[in-house]
MARDOKE-145391 format. One line per field, with one value per residue: residue number from 1; residue in three letters; x, y, z of N, C-alpha, C in turn. Coordinates in Angstrom, 1 decimal, always signed. Atoms other than C-alpha are relative to their C-alpha. Layout:
residues N
n = [NUM/...]
res = [ALA/...]
nx = [X/...]
ny = [Y/...]
nz = [Z/...]
cax = [X/...]
cay = [Y/...]
caz = [Z/...]
cx = [X/...]
cy = [Y/...]
cz = [Z/...]
***
This chain:
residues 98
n = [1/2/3/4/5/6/7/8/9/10/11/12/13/14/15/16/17/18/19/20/21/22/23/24/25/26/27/28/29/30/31/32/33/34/35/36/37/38/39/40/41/42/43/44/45/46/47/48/49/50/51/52/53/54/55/56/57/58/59/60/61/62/63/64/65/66/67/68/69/70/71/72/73/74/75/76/77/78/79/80/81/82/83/84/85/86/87/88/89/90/91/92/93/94/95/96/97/98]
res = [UNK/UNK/UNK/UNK/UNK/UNK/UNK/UNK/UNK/UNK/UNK/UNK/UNK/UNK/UNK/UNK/UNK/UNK/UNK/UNK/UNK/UNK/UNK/UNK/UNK/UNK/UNK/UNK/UNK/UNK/UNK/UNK/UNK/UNK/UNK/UNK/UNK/UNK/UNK/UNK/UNK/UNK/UNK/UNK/UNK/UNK/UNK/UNK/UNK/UNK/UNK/UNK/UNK/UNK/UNK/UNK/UNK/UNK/UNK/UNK/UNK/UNK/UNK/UNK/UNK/UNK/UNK/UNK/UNK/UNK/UNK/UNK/UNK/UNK/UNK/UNK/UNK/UNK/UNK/UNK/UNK/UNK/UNK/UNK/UNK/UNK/UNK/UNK/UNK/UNK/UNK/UNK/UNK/UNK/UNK/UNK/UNK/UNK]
nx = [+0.6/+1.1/+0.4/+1.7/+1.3/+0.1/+0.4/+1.1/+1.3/-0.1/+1.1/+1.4/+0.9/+0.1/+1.1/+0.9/-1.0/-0.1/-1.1/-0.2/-0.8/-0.4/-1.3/+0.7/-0.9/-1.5/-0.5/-0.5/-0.8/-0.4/+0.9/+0.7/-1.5/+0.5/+1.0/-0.2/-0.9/+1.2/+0.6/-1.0/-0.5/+1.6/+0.5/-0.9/+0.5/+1.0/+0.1/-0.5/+1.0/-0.6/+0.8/-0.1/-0.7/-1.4/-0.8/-0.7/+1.3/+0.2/-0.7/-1.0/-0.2/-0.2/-1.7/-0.4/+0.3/-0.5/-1.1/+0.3/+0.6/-0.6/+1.4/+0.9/+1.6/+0.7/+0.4/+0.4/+1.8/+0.1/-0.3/-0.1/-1.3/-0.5/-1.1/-0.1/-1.2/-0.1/+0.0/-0.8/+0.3/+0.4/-0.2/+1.3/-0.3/+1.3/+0.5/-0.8/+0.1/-0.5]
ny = [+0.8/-0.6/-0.1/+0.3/-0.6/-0.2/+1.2/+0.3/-1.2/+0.9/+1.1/-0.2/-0.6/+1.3/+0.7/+0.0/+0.3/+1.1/+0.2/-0.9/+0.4/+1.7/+0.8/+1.8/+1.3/-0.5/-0.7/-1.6/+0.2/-1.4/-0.9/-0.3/-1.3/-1.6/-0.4/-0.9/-1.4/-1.1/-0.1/-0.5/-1.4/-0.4/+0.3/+0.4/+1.3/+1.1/+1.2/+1.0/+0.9/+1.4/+0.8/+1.3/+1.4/-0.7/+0.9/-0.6/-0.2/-1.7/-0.3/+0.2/-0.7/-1.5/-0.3/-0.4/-0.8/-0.6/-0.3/-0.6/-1.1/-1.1/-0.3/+0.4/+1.2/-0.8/+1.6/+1.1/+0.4/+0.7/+0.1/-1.2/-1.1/-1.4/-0.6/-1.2/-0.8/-1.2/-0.2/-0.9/-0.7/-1.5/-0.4/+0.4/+1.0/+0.4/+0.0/-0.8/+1.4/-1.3]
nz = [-1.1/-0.9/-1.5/-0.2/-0.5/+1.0/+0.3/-0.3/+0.8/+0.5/+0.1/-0.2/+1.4/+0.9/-0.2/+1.0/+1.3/+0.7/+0.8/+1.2/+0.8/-0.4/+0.0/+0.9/-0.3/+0.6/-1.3/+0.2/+1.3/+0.8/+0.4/-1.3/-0.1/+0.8/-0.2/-1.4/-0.4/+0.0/-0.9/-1.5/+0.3/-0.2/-0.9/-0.9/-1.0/+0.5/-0.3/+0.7/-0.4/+0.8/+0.5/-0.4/+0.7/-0.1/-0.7/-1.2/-1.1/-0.1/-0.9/+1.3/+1.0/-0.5/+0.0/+1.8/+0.0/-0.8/+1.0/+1.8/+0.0/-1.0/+0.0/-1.8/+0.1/-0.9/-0.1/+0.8/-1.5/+0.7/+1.5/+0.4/-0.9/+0.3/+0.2/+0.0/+0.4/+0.3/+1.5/+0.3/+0.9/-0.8/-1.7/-0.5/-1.3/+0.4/-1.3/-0.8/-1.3/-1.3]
cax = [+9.2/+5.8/+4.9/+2.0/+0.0/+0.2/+0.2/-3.4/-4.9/-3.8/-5.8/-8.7/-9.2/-8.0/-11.1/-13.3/-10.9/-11.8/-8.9/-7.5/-4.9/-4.6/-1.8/-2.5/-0.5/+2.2/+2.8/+4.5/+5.0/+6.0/+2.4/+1.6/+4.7/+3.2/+0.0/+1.3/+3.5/+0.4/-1.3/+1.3/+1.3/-2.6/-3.6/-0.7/-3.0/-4.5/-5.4/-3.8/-6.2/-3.6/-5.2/-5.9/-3.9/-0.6/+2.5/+4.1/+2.5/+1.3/+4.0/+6.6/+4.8/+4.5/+8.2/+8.6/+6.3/+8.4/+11.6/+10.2/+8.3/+10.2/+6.6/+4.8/+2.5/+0.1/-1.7/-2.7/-6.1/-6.5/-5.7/-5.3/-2.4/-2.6/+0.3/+1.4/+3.7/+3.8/+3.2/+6.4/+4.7/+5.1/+5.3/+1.3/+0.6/-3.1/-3.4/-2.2/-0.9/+0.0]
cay = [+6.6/+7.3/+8.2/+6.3/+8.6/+9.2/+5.3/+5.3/+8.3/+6.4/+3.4/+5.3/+6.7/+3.2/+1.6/+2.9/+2.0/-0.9/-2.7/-1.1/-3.4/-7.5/-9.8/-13.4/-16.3/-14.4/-12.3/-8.7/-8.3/-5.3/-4.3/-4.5/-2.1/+0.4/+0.4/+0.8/+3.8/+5.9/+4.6/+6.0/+9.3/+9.4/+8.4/+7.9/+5.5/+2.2/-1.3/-4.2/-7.2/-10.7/-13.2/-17.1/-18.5/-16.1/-18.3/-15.8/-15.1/-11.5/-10.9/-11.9/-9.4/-6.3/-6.8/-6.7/-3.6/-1.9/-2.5/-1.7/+1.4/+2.8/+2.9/+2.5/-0.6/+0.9/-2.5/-6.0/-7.5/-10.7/-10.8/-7.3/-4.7/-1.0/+1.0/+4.7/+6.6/+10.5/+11.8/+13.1/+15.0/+18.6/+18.1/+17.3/+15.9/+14.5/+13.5/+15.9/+13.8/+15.4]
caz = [+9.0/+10.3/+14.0/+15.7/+16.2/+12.5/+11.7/+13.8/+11.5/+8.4/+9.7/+10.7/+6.6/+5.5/+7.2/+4.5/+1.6/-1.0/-2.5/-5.7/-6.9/-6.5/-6.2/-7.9/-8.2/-10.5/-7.3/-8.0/-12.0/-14.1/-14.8/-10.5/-10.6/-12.6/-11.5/-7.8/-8.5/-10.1/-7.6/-4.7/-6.8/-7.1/-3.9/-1.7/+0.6/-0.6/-0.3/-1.4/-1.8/-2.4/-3.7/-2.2/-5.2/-4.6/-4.1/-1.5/+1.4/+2.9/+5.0/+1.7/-0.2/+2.1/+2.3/-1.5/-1.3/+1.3/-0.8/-4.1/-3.2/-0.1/+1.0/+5.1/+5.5/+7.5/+8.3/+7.4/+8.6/+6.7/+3.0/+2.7/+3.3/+3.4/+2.1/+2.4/+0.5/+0.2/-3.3/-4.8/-7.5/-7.1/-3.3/-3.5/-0.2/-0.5/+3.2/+5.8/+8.8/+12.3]
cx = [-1.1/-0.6/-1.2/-0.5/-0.6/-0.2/-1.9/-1.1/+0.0/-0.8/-1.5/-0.9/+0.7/-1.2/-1.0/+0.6/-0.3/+1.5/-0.2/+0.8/+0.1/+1.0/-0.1/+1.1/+1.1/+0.6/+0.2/+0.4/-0.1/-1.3/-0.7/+1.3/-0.3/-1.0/+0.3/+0.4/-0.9/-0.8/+0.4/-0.6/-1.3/-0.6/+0.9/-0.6/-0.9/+0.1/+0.6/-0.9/+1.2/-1.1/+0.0/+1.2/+1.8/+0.8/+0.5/-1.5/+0.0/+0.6/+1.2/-0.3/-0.5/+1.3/+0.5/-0.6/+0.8/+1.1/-0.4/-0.4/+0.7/-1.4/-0.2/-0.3/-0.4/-0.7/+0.0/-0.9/-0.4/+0.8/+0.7/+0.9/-0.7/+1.0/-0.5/+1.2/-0.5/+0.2/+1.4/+0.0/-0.1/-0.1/-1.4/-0.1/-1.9/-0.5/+1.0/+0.3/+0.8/+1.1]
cy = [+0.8/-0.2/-0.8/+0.1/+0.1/-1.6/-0.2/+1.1/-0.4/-1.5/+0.2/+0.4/-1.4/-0.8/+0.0/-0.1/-1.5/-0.1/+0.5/-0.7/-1.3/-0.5/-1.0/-0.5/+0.5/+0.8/+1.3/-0.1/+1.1/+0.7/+0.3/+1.4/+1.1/+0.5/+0.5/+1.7/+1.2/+0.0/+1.0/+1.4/+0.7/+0.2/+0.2/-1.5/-0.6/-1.2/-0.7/-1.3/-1.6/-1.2/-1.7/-0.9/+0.8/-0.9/+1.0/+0.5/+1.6/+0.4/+0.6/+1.2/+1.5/-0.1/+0.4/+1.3/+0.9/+0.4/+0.7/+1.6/+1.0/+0.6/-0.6/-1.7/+0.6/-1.2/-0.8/-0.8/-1.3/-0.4/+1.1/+1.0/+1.5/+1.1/+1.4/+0.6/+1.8/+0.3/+1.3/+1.0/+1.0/+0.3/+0.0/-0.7/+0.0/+0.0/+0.9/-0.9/+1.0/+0.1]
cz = [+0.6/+1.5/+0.6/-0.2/-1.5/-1.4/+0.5/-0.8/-1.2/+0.3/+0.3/-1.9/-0.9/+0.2/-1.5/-1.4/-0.7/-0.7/-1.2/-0.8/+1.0/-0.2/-0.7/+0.5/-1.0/+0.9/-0.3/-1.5/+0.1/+0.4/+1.5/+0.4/+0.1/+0.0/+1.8/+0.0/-0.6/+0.5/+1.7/-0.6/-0.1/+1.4/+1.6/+1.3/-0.8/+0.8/-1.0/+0.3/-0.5/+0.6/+0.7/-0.7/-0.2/+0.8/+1.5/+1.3/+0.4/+0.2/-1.0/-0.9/+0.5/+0.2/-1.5/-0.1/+0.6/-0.6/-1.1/-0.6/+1.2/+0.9/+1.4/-0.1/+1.4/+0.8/-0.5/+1.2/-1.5/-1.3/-1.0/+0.9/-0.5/-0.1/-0.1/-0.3/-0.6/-2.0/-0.5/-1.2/+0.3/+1.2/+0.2/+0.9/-0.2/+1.4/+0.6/+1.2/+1.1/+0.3]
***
């Protein structure tokens, strides 16, 4: 669980963040799986851009993210979610947070 303070510094270095990985109208498959979790282990913070023709809605699929990955949502501002999960590789921690 992340602290406010530490939720609002996460959305200040998500501002300048382009989406990295899209949702479609198949929603969450295998291969959005496996691109998130080297994404978590790369990056730990991204964007999620879902798409107009995705059956589930944003809400549906930051909840499937949250389950799936054990992973923050940092926000959602339209179309687009930002998630944050700590990198369990070697204890690399990419962002330092207060």
């Amino acid at each position: 669980m992340i602290t406010p303070k530490q939720r609002a510094v996460l959305r200040a270095l998500s501002n300048t963040l382009d989406p990295v990985l899209q949702i479609g109208k198949e929603g969450i498959t295998k291969g959005t799986e496996l691109q998130a979790e080297a994404l978590f282990e790369a990056r730990e913070l991204f964007k999620i851009k879902v798409l107009k023709n995705c059956v589930l809605s944003i809400k549906e699929i930051a909840d499937e993210f949250v389950n799936m990955f054990n992973c923050e949502i940092v926000q959602i501002i339209g179309n687009k979610i930002s998630v944050y999960r700590h990198s369990s590789r070697n204890n690399i921690k990419h962002i330092q947070l207060p």
